[in-house]
N, C-alpha and C positions, 0 to 999 in steps of 0.2 A: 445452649450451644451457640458461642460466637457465627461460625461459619458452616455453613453444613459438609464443606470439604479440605477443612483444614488437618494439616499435617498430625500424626501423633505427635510430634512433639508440643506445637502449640496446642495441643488438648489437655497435655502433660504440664503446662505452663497455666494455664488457664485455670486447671484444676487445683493446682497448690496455690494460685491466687485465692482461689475462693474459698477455698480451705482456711487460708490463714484468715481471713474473716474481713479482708481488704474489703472496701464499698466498689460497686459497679462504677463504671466508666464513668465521668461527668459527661463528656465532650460524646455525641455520635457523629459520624461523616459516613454521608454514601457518597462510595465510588461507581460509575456503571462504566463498566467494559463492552466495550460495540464490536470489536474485533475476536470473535470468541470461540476457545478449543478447546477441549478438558489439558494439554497440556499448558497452552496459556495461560489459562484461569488456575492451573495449578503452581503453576511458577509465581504468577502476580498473588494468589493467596500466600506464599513464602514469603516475599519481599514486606506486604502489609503489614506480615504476625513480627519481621523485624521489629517495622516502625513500632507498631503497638508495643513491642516487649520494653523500646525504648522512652514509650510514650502511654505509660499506663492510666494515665486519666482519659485515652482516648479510645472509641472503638470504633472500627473502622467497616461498617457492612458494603459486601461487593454483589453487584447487582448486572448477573451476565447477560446481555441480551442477543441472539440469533443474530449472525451478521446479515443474513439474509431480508430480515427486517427490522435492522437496527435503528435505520436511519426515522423511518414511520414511528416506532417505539418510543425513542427519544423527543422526537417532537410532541406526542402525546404526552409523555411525561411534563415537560417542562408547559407547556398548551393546560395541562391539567394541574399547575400547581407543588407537581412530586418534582421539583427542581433537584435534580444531586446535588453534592458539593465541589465534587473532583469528574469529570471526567474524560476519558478516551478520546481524541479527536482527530479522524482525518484531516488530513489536508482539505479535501473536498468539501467540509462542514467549517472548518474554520472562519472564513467570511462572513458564511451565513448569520453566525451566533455571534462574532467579532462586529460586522457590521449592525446587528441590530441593538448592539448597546450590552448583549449580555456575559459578557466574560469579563474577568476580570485582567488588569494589565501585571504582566508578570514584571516587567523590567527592573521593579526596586527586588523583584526576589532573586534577580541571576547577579547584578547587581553587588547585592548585598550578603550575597551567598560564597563561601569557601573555596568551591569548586564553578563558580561560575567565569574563573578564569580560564580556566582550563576548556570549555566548550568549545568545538569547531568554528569557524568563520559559518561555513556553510548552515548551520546549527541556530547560529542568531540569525542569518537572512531568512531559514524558511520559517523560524518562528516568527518572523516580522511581515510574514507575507501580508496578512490581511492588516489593512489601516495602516501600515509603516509601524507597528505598535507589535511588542512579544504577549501575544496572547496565546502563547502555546509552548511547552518545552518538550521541542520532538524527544522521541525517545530512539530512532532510528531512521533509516532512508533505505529505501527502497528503488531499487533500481535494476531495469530490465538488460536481460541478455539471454542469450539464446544455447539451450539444452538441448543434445544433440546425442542418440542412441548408435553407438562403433556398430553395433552389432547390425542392425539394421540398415544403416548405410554400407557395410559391405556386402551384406546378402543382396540388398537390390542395385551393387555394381556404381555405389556411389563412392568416391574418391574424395574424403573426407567433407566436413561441414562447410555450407555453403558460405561463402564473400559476400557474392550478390544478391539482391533482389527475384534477379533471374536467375540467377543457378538456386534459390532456393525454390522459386516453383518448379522448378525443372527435377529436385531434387526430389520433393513432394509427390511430385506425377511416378519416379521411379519406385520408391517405396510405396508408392496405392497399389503398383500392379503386383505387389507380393499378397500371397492368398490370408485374408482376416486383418489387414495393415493397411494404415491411411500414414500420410506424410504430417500431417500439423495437429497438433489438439488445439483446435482452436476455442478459443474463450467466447461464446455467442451470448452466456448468461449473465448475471449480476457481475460487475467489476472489469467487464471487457471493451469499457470503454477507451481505456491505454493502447490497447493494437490497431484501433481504428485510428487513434490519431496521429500515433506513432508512425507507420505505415505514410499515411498523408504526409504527415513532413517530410518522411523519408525520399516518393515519391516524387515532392515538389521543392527537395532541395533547401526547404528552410524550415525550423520549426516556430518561425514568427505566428501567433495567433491573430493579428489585426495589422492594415497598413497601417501608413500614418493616416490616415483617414478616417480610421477607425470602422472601417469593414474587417469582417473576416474571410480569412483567407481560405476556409474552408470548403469552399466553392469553386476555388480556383482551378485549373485542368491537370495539373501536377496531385493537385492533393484528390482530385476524384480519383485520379489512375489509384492511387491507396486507397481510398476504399472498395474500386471495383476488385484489386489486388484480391482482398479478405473475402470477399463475394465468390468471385472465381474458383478462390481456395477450395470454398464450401462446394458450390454448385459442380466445378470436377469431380468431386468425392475425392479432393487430397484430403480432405479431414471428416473425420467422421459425422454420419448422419446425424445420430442422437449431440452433436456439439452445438449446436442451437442453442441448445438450453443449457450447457457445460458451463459451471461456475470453477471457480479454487479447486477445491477438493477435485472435483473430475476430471479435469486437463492435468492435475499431478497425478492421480491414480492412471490416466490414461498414456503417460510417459511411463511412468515407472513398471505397468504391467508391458511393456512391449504392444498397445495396441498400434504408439504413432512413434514416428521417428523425431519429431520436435518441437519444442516446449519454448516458449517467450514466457518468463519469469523471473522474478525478483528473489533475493536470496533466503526470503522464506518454503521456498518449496524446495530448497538443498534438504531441510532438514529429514521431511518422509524420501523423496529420492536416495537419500542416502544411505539410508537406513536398511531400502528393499532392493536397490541393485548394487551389483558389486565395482567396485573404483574403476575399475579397466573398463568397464561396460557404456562408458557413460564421459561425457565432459564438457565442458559450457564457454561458451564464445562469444565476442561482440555481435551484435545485432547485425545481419546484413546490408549492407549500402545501398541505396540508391544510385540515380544516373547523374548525379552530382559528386558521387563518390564520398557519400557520406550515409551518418545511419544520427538518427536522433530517438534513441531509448529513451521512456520516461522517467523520470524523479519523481519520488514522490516520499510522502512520511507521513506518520502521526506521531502525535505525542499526548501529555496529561496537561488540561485544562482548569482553572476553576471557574464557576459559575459564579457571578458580583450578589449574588442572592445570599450566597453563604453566609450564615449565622456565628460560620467559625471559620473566621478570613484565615487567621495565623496558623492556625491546624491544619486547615486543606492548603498552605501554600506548602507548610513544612512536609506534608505529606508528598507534595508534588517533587522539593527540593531530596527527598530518602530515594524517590521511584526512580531519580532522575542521578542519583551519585554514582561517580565514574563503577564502585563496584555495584551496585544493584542494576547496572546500565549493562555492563556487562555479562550479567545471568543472565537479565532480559533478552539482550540483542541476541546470544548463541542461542538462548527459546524459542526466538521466535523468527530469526534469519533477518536479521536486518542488519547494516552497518552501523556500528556506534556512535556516538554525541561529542565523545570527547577526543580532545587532539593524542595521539600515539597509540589507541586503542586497536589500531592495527598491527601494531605490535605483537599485541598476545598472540600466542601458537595455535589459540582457535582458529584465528585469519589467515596468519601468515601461512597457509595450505596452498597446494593446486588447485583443491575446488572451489577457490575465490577469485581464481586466477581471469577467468569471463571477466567478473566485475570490476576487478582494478584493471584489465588490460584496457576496459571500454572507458574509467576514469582516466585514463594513463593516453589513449588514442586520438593523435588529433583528428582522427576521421569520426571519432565518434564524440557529439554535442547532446548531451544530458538537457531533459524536456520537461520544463516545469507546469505543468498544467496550471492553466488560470485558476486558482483557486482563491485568490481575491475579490472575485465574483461571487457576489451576494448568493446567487440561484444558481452556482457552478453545482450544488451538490444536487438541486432538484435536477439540472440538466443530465449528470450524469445516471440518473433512474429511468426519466423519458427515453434517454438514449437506447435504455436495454428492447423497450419493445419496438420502436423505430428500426434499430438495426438487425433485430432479426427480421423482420419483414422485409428488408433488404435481401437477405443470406435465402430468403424459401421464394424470393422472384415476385416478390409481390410489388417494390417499388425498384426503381432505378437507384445507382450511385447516386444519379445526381439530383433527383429528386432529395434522396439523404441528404448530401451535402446541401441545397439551400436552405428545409429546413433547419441545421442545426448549424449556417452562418447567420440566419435570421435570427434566431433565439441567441447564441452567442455576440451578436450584433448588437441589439437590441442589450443586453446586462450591458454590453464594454460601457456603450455610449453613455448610461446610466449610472456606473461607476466615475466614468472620466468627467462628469458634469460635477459629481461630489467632491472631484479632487481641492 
C-alpha cells in the first residue's frame, strides 16, 4: 500500500496498476508535511495520487509530522541524514535552511514553468525573502483579522466590533462580566508569537523591526504598551485562564463554542468556524488601530521547498511545480484557508463571499499595513519557539513587559546585525 490514507480511488488505480503486471516505481520522493490535519493530509494525499497518475515511474511517500513538534522533527531528520526531497516550509524556517546552503534555488523552475507567469507579484517577493533568491513557492498567505461573535457583543451591551485598540479592551472587559465568557481567546501556546508583535507595532505606530542602526525596536515604549496590551488581556481575565497554553486548534474551538467574543486569525480558521456557527452569528474585520490610527496584521505564508540533497532534482521540482498549478493551488488554499499564488484567483466564488470580506477590507485599507515578520533571519524560527515560554511567563506575572521586550530586541538584535554583516 502506497499511502496508508489514500483515497479509494487511487487504491483502485494502484490496483489495476499492479494487476496489469507494470513494474513498481523507479523514482521514490518523500514529502514531509509540518503543517498537519487529517483534512490537510487528506487533501495534499489527492493532489500527489494526481501527480503520480501522471507520473507513473514516480512514488511519492508523504511523511506527516505534529505541528506541535515539527520544527524539532525535522531538524532531526535532516541532523540524522533522513533528508526529504520536497518539503513544507514556513516562512519562519525558510532562512534558516536557505541560509545554511540547503535548499535548492527555485528560480529556473518558476522560470521555466507554464504557469509561472501567471504567480502574484507578492508570491515572488516572499518566496525571495531569504537570500534575495526563490527558494520556496508559497502556496498561500496568511493574514490576520479579527473575528468577532454578534451574538455576544450584543448580550454584553456592545455596539458592534471594536476600531480601537481601546474600545477593544473595553470591549473584552464587557463580555468577561457575562457569566462562563471571556472577551479574547488569546493565543499564549505554540504560534502566538504574531499577536505579540503585532500588537507592539500596532501600539508604536510602526511595524519597522530595526532602526537604521540596526537596533530593534522592540524595546521601544510604544511597542512595550503592546506587549503589556496582551498581558493585561490575560491577567484581567478578559481571556481565558487555560489560554496560556492555547495553540490553533483551541483559540478556534474557543470562538466557535461561544466561550470568547474574539478571535485574531488568518483565513485558515474560517474553515471549522464556518462550519459550526451559523453566518449571521459571526463576521470578521480589520484588526483594531492604534494611537497612530493604524493596525499592522501580520503576513505571513508557507509554501513547498526542495532540499539540494535530492537525488531526484527534476522529480521534486515537478512535483513542486503540480502542488503549486493555478488548479491544485486552488483546492489547496479553500482546504486549508489561505489566499491563493496566483494573479485573479480571487475571482472564484469561493472568495468572492462576505466571509473574506475582513481580509480584503484590511488589504484594501489604507489604515491597515500588512507585517512581514523577519524571516530572513537565520534563527527567526529558533526565536519564534524561545518565544513561547518567555511570553507566557510574562502572561502568569512572572516577568515584566519590559523585561520581555529586551530580551527578545537583544536576540533579534544580535541575528539582524549578523545577517546585515553577510549582505
Amino acid at each position: 500500500m502506497k499511502h496508508l490514507f489514500r483515497t479509494v480511488a487511487t487504491s483502485a488505480i494502484l490496483a489495476a496498476t499492479l494487476s496489469a503486471g507494470t513494474a513498481l516505481a523507479e523514482t521514490k520522493l518523500k514529502l514531509v508535511e509540518v503543517i498537519t490535519s487529517p483534512a490537510r493530509t487528506e487533501t495534499l494525499n489527492t493532489l500527489v495520487s494526481e501527480y503520480e497518475a501522471n507520473n507513473p515511474d514516480v512514488d511519492v511517500e508523504i511523511i506527516s509530522l505534529p505541528w506541535g513538534e515539527a520544527f524539532e522533527k525535522l531538524s532531526t531528520m535532516v541532523a540524522g541524514g533522513e533528508v526529504p526531497d520536497v518539503v513544507e516550509m514556513p516562512d519562519a524556517w525558510l532562512a534558516l535552511y536557505a541560509g545554511n546552503d540547503m535548499l535548492l534555488s527555485l528560480e529556473d523552475a518558476i522560470s521555466n514553468w507554464e504557469h509561472g507567469d501567471t504567480l502574484a507579484q507578492k508570491t515572488l517577493d516572499m518566496a525571495r525573502l531569504a537570500e534575495g533568491e526563490a527558494y520556496t513557492i508559497p502556496y498561500g498567505f496568511y493574514l490576520r483579522a479579527m473575528f468577532y461573535n454578534k451574538k455576544l457583543l450584543a448580550e454584553a451591551g456592545v455596539d458592534g466590533p471594536p476600531h480601537t485598540m481601546e474600545e477593544f479592551m473595553e470591549a473584552s472587559r464587557k463580555v468577561s462580566e457575562l457569566p462562563g465568557k471571556s472577551g479574547y481567546c488569546l493565543r499564549g501556546g505554540g504560534g502566538g508569537l504574531n499577536a505579540w508583535i503585532m500588537y507592539a507595532a500596532t501600539m508604536n505606530g510602526s511595524n519597522e523591526f530595526f532602526t537604521e542602526e540596526g537596533e530593534s525596536r522592540l524595546n521601544e515604549p510604544g511597542s512595550i504598551e503592546g506587549l503589556q496590551f496582551l498581558i493585561d488581556m490575560y491577567q484581567k481575565e478578559y481571556a481565558p485562564y487555560a489560554s496560556v497554553n492555547w495553540g490553533f486548534n483551541e483559540i478556534v474551538a474557543g470562538f466557535y463554542s461561544g466561550t470568547c467574543a474574539f478571535l485574531d486569525q488568518d483565513p485558515d480558521a474560517l474553515i471549522s468556524v464556518a462550519e459550526r456557527m451559523d453566518p449571521e452569528d459571526f463576521a470578521v474585520t480589520p484588526m483594531p488601530v492604534g494611537p497612530s490610527g493604524k493596525a499592522f496584521p501580520t503576513i505571513g505564508f508557507a509554501g513547498w521547498s526542495v532540499f539540494n540533497t535530492t537525488e531526484h532534482q527534476q522529480e521534486a521540482v515537478d512535483l513542486v511545480q503540480h502542488l503549486s498549478s493555478p488548479e491544485a493551488n486552488l483546492t489547496w488554499t479553500k482546504q486549508v484557508g489561505v489566499i491563493p499564488i496566483h494573479e485573479g484567483a480571487e475571482q472564484d466564488s469561493h472568495f468572492a463571499t462576505p466571509q473574506y470580506k475582513g481580509w480584503f477590507d484590511t488589504l484594501n485599507g489604507e489604515e491597515y499595513i500588512p507585517t512581514i515578520m523577519p524571516v530572513y533571519l537565520k534563527k527567526f524560527g529558533v526565536f519564534k519557539e524561545l518565544a513561547i515560554s518567555s511570553s507566557q511567563e510574562a502572561l502568569l506575572g512572572e516577568r515584566t513587559a519590559e523585561d520581555l521586550a529586551e530580551e527578545w530586541a537583544t536576540f533579534l538584535t544580535t541575528e539582524y546585525k549578523a545577517w546585515k554583516a553577510a549582505q
